[in-house]
Each structure stands twice: as structure tokens, then as C-alpha cells.
C-alpha positions in Angstrom: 0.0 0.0 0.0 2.8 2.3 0.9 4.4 1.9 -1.7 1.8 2.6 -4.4 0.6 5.8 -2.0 4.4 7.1 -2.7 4.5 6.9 -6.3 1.0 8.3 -6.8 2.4 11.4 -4.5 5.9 11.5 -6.2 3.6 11.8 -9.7 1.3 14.1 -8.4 2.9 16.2 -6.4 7.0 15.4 -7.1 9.2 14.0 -4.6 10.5 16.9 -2.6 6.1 17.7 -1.7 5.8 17.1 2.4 3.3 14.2 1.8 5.6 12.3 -0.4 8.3 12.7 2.1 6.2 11.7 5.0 5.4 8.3 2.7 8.6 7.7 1.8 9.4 7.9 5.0 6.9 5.7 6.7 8.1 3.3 3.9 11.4 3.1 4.8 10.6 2.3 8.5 7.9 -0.4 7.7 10.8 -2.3 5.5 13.2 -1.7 8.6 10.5 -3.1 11.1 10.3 -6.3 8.8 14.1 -6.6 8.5 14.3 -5.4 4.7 17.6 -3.2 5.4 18.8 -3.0 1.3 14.8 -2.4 0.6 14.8 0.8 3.3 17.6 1.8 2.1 16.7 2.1 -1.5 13.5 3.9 -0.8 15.4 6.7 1.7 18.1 7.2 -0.4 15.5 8.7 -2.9 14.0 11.3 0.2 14.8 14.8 -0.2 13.5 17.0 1.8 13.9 20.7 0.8 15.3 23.4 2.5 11.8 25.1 3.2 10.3 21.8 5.1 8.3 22.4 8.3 10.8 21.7 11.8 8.5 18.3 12.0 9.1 16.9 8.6 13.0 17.5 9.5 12.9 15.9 12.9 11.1 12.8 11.0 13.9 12.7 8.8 16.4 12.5 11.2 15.0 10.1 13.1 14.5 7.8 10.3 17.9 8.4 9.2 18.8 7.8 12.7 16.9 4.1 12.9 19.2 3.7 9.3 22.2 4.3 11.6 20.8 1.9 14.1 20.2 -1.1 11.2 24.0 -0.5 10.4 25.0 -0.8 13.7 26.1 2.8 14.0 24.8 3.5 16.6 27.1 6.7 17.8 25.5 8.7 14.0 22.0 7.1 15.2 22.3 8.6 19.2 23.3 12.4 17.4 20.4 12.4 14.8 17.9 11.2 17.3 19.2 14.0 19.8 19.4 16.4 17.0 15.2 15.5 16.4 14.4 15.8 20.0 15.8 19.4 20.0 13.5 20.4 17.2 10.2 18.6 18.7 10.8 20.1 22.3 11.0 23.5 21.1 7.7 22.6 18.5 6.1 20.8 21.6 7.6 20.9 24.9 9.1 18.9 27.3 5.8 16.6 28.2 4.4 16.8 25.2 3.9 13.0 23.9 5.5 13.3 20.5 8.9 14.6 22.3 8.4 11.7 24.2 8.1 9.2 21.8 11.7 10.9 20.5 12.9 10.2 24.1 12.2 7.0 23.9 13.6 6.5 20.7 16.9 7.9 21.4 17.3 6.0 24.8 16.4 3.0 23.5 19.5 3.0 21.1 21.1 3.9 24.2 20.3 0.6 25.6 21.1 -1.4 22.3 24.2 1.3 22.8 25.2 -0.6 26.3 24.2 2.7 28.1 21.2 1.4 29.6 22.1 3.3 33.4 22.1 6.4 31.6 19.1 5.6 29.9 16.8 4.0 32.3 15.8 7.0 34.4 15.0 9.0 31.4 13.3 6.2 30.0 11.1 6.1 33.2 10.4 9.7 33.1 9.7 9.3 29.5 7.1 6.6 30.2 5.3 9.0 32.6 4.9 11.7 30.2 3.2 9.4 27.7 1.3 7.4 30.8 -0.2 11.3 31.5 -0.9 11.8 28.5 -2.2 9.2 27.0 -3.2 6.8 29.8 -1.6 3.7 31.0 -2.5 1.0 28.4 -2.3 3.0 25.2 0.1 0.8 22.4 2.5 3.9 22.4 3.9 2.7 25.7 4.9 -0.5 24.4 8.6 0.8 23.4 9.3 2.4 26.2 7.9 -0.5 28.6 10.2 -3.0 26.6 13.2 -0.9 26.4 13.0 -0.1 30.2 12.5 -4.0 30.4 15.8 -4.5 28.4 17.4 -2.0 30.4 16.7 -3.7 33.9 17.7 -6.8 32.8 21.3 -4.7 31.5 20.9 -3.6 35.1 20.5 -6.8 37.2 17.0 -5.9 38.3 15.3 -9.2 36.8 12.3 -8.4 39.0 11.7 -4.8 37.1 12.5 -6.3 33.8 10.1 -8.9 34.4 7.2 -6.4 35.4 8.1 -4.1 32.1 8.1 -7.3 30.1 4.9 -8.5 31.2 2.9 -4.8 30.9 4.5 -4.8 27.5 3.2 -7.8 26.6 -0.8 -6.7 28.0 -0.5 -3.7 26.5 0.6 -5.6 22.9 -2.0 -8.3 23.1 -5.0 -6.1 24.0 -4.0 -3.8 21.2 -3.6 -6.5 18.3 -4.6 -10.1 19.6 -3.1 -12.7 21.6 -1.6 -14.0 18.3 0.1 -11.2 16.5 3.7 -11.8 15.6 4.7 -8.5 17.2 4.0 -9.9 21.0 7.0 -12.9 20.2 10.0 -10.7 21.0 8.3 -9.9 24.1 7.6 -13.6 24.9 11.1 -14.6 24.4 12.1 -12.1 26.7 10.3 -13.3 29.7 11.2 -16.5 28.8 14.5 -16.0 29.0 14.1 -14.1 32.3 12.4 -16.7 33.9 15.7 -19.3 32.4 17.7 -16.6 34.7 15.6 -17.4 37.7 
């Protein structure tokens, strides 16, 4: 679907137009999230975003270009663009805004896949609260942050708190797409191996 959305905005509106950017965009990190690295690359290294873009459309592009980082294991490049995205939505937004936070998330979760994860817990916990406030405490949002805090704890030492994120994650994930969606199986093999380490 996305990508015959794209080339119907490329044609119609040429590929520099905000709405084909925000496709190919989205594009790019559906093929990521299904493990289709060459395929995201091809489709971002065709995103140009021009000089007069909104501060939004840039952040989005960085942090794409930042989860590009991440797929190459670069994760130093990914850390800077994510930061770099955050500065633009806090001063569009706000500090407890939950699009800022979602960029917190995002940036201290690569911090965790980084080996930072006691830098990045407490701001992941903070983060958490902002969208918790904002959006209440089961909304699928949360799911990142709830695994990435998981991931964190078990960094840590703290299976206990691991196991607790783990398992909210994996609520909030089956109430929002079924019991049986593939996205909940990372989660599962998580606790499983948590409950190996007890």
C-alpha cells in the first residue's frame, strides 16, 4: 500500500512535496521493522527533503535516518540524529508533550542497544510517565518504552523490574492486536529468558 501511496504522490505532487516525504518515510521504517535493510535503504536514499520543510518533517527525517544508523550498527551517527530531532520537537512541543516523548524513547532506547542502559533507564522512566499522562496507562504507544525499560533492567540486574516491564508490555501488545500477533513474540522470548535466569 505504501508503496503505491508514494508513487502516486511522487507523480502528483513530485518528490520533494511534504506528503511524499512523509510516505517515503513511513516506507522506509515499515521495511526496517520487517528486516528489509537494502529495501529501506533504497527507498530513503530517494528522500529529499527541501530546505523550506516544516521543523516536523526534518525531525522525522532525522529520526529515520537515525533508525538507518541503528540497522548499520552505527549506533554513535544514530544517538546524534535522534538527539538532534528531540531538540527540534521540544521546542515545537515541549518537554511533556507526547511526540517529544516518543523521541525520548527513541533515542534512549538506542542507548540501551548502545550498552548505556544506566544512563538511559531514568530517562526512560520519566519518559514513560509523560506518555502514561498523556495518553493513559494502556495505550500501544507505551509499548517501546515499557520494553526498552525491560531491556534495560535486565542490562541492570534488576530481573524483578525487567520482568514487570516485560509483562505490561506484553498486555498492553495483546490487548491492542490479539493474543496471536507476531509483534508480541519478541516480548515472549524475553520473559522467557528471564524466567531461564531465575
Amino acid at each position: 500500500y505504501l508503496e503505491q501511496a508514494l508513487n502516486s504522490a511522487a507523480d502528483a505532487l513530485g518528490p520533494e512535496h511534504a506528503k511524499t516525504v512523509n510516505i517515503a518515510l513511513d516506507l522506509t521504517r515499515s521495511k526496517l521493522a520487517a528486516g528489509q535493510s537494502d529495501e529501506a535503504e533504497a527507498v530513503f536514499s530517494q528522500v529529499s527533503v527541501s530546505p523550506n520543510a516544516s521543523p516536523l518533517l526534518n525531525a522525522k527525517f532525522m529520526r529515520t535516518q537515525a533508525l538507518m544508523a541503528a540497522a548499520a550498527n552505527d549506533y554513535v551517527s544514530a544517538i546524534e540524529l535522534t538527539a538532534g530531532a528531540n531538540e527540534i520537537t521540544e521546542q515545537v512541543f515541549g518537554l511533556k508533550h507526547p511526540t517529544h516523548a516518543l523521541g525520548v524513547v527513541q533515542l534512549s532506547g538506542l542507548q540501551v542497544e548502545n550498552g548505556q542502559s544506566s544512563e538511559a533507564e531514568p530517562t526512560l522512566r520519566r519518559a514513560l510517565s509523560t506518555l502514561e499522562g498523556a495518553l493513559g496507562k494502556s495505550h500501544v504507544s507505551l509499548a517501546p518504552a515499557l520494553g526498552y525499560l525491560g531491556s534495560a533492567n535486565v542490562d541492570l540486574g534488576r530481573i524483578g523490574g525487567a520482568a514487570s516491564y516485560f509483562a505490561r508490555q506484553l498486555r498492553t501488545l495483546e490487548t491492542a492486536f490479539g493474543e496471536s500477533d507476531s509483534r508480541l513474540e519478541p516480548v515472549l522470548v524475553n520473559l522467557a529468558e528471564l524466567q531461564v535466569r531465575t
